[in-house]
C-alpha positions as CSV (number, residue, x, y, z in Angstrom):
1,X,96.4,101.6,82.8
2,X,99.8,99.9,82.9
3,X,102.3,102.0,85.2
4,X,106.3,100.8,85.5
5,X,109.3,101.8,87.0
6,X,111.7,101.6,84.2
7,X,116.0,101.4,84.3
8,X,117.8,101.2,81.4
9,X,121.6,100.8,82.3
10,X,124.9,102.6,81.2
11,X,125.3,103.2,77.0
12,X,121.6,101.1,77.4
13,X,119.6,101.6,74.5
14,X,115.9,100.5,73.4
15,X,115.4,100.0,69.4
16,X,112.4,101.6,67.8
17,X,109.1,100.2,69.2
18,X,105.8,101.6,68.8
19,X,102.3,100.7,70.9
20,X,98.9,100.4,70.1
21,X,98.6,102.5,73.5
22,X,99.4,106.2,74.6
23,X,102.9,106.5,76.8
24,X,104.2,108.9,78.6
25,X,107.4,109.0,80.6
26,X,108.5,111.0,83.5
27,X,112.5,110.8,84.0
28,X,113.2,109.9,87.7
29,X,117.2,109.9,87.8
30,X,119.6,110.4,85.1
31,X,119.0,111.6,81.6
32,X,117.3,110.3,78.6
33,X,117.5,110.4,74.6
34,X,114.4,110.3,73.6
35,X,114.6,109.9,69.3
36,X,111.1,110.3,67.7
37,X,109.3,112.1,64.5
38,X,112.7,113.5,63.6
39,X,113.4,115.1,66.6
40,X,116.4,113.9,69.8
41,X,114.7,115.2,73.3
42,X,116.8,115.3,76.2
43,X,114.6,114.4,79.2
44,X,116.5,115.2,82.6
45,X,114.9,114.2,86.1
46,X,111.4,116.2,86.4
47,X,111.0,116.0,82.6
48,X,108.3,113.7,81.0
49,X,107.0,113.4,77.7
50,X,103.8,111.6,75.7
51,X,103.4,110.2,72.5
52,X,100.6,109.3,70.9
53,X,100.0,105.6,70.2
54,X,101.3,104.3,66.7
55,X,104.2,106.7,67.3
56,X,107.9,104.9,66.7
57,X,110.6,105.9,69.1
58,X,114.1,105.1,70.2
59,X,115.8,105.4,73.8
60,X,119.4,106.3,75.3
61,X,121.0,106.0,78.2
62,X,123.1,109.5,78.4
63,X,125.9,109.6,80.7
64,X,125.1,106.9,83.1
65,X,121.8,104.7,83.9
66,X,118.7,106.1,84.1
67,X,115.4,105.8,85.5
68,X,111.9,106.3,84.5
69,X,108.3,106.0,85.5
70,X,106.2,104.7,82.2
71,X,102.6,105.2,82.1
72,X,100.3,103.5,79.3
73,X,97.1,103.5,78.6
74,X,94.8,101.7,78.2
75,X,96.6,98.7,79.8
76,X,98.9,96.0,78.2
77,X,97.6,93.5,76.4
78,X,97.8,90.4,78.1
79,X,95.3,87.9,76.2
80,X,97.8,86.3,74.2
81,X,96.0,86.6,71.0
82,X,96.5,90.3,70.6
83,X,100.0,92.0,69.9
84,X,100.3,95.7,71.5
85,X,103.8,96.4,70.8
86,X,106.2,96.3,67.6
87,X,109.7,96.5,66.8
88,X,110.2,98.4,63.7
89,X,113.5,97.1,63.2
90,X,113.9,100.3,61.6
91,X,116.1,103.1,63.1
92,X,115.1,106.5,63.2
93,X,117.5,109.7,61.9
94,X,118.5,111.1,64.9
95,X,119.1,114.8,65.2
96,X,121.1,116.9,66.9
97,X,120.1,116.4,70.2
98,X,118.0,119.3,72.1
99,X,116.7,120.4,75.9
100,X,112.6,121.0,76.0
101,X,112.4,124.9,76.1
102,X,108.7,124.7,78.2
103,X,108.2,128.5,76.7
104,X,109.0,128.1,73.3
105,X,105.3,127.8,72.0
106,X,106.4,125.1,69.4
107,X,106.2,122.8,72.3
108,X,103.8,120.1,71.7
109,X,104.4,116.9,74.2
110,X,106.8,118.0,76.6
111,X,106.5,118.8,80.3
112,X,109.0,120.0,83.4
113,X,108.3,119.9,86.5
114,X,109.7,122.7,88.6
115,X,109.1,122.3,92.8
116,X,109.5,125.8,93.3
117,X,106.2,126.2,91.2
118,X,104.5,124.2,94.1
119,X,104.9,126.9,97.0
120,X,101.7,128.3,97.8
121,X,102.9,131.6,99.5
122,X,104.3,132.9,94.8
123,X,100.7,132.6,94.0
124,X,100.1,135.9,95.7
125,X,102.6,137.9,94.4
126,X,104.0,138.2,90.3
127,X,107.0,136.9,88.6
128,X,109.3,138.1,86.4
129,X,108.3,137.2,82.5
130,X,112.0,136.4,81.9
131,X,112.3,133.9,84.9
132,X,109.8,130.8,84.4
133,X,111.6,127.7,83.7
134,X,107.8,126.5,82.8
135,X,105.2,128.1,81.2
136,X,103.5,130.6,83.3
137,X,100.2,130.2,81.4
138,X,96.4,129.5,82.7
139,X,96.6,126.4,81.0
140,X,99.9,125.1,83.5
141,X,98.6,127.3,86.7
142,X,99.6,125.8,89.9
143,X,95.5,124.9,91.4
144,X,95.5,125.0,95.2
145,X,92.8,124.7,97.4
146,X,92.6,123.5,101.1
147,X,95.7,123.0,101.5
148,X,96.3,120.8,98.3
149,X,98.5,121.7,95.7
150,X,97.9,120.2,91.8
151,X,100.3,120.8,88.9
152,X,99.3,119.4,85.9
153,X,102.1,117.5,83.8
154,X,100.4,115.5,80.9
155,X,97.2,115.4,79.5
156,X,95.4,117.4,76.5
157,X,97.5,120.5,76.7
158,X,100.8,118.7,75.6
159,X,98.7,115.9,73.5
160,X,97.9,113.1,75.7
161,X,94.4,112.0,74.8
162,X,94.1,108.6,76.9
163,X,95.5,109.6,80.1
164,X,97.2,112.4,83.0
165,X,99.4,112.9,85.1
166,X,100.2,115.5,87.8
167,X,102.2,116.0,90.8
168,X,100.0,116.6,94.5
169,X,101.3,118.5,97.8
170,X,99.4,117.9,101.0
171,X,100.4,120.3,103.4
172,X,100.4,120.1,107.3
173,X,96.3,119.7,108.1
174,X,95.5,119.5,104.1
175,X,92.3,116.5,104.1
176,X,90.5,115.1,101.1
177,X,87.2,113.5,102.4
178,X,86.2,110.2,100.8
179,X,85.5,110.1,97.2
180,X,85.4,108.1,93.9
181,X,86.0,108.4,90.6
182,X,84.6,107.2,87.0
183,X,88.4,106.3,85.6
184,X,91.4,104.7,87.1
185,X,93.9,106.4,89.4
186,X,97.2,105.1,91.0
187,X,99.1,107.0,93.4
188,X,103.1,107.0,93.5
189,X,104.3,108.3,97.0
190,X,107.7,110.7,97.0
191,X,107.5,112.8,99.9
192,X,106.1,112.6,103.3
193,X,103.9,110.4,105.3
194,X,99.8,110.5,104.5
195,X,97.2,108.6,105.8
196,X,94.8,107.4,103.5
197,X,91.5,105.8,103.5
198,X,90.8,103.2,101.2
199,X,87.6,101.7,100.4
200,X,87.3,102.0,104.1
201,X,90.7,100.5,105.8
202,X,93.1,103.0,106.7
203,X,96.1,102.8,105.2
204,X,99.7,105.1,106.3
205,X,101.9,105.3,103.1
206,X,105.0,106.8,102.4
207,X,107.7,107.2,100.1
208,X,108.0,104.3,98.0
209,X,104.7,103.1,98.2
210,X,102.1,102.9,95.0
211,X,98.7,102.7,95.4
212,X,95.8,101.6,92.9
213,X,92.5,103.0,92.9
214,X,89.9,101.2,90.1
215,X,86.6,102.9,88.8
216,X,84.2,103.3,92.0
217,X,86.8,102.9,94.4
218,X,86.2,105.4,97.7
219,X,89.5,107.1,98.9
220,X,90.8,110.0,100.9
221,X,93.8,111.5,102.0
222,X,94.7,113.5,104.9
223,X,98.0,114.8,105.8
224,X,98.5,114.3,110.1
225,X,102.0,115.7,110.0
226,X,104.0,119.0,110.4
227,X,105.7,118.4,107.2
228,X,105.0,118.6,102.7
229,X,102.9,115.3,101.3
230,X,104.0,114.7,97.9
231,X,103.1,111.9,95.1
232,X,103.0,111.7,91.6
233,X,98.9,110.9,90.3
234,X,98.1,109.5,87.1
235,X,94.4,109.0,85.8
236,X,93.1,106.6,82.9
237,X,91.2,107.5,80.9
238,X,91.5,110.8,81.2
239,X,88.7,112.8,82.9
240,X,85.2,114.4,81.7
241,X,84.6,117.4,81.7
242,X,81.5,117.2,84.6
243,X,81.2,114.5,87.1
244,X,85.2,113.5,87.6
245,X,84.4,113.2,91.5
246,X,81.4,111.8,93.4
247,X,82.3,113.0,97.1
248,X,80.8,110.3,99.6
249,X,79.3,113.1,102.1
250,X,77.3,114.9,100.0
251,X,75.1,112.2,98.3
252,X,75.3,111.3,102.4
253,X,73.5,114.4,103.3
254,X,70.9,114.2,100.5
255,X,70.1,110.4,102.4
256,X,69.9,112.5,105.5
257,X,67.7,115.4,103.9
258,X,65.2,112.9,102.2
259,X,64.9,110.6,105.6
260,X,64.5,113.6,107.5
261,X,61.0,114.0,104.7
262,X,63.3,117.0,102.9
């Protein structure tokens, strides 16, 4: 993977590029023109989109800088005999421009991410049908379980083939015990302070921070504070279906079990 922090200044624009890659974008601060396959987006902070690889697009800076975090995937290309990204040189038409409606089931790469939709204590009660900002469907369901929150913002649902990305609460006491995956993940920190375990050295992170964890890599979190854990996670490539996590104590206690003549 390839993740950046992105600013493109005041009236900034980007001419129309395309990758031989799968991006995504999640808008941090301010708002963004997004111009691609006929169609102006307007991505405000919490929105992101992906586009497929080969797919030309234009960017504008609307009513001030703005700031984005890019994920791409697979990685740049860096060998110096390959090129991974082209300028067109062409522009694209761009149409009147619209907001993402996350309901409207012509939706196809767009995602919002709504920190209401994070509070444990809604999953045990209804909502109104006419309220959700976001889809309330199965396929977007909040997944909570010990404490951890998941929200998923990009991956096949909206198109992304190559990659995800999802936003993670820890609360108070909320632990995930060492594991490892068969894909890339790397870990931008907004919220709180966690402690995590890394490969075996302990590590206290917090807002700001990024962290990188390759294929094989064992890591943990646990939340020691009183207060929310938040980051942004993004995985590449994107997970299989079976055998995403290999959790550390339970191949442990099948050493124990056979030594113990089990």
């Amino acid at each position: 993977m390839t993740l950046s922090v992105i600013h493109l200044a005041q009236d900034g624009t980007l001419d129309t590029v395309l990758h031989s890659f799968e991006v995504s974008f999640y808008v941090l601060a301010g708002t963004l023109a997004l111009t691609t396959l006929g169609q102006t987006t307007i991505l405000e902070a919490d929105h992101c989109i992906v586009l497929p690889l080969a797919t030309g697009y234009q960017l504008r800076a609307v009513d001030g800088p703005v700031r984005w975090l890019q994920m791409q995937a697979p990685a740049e290309l860096d060998d110096g005999r390959r090129q991974d990204t082209f300028f067109t040189g062409s522009a694209l038409v761009e149409s009147p421009p619209v907001t993402p409606d996350m309901r409207d089931p012509r939706n196809r790469n767009t995602a919002r991410f709504d920190a209401d939709a994070m509070d444990l204590k809604r999953l045990a009660g209804g909502s109104d049908v006419a309220a959700p900002t976001v889809s309330p469907s199965m396929a977007t369901a909040l997944l909570a379980y010990s404490g951890i929150g998941v929200k998923m913002l990009i991956d096949q649902q909206v198109g992304a083939q190559l990659h995800t990305m999802f936003m993670v609460d820890y609360q108070p006491t909320a632990i995930a015990h060492p594991h490892d995956h068969p894909f890339e993940e790397a870990y931008v920190f907004v919220e709180g302070e966690v402690h995590g375990l890394i490969d075996g050295e302990l590590l206290v992170l917090h807002p700001g921070d990024v962290l990188w964890a390759g294929v094989g890599c064992d890591h943990g979190f646990e939340n020691r504070s009183s207060d929310l854990v938040r980051w942004i996670e993004v995985q590449a490539p994107a997970p299989p279906p079976r055998h995403s996590y290999r959790f550390s104590r339970e191949w442990e206690h099948l050493s124990d079990r056979l030594k113990a003549g089990e």
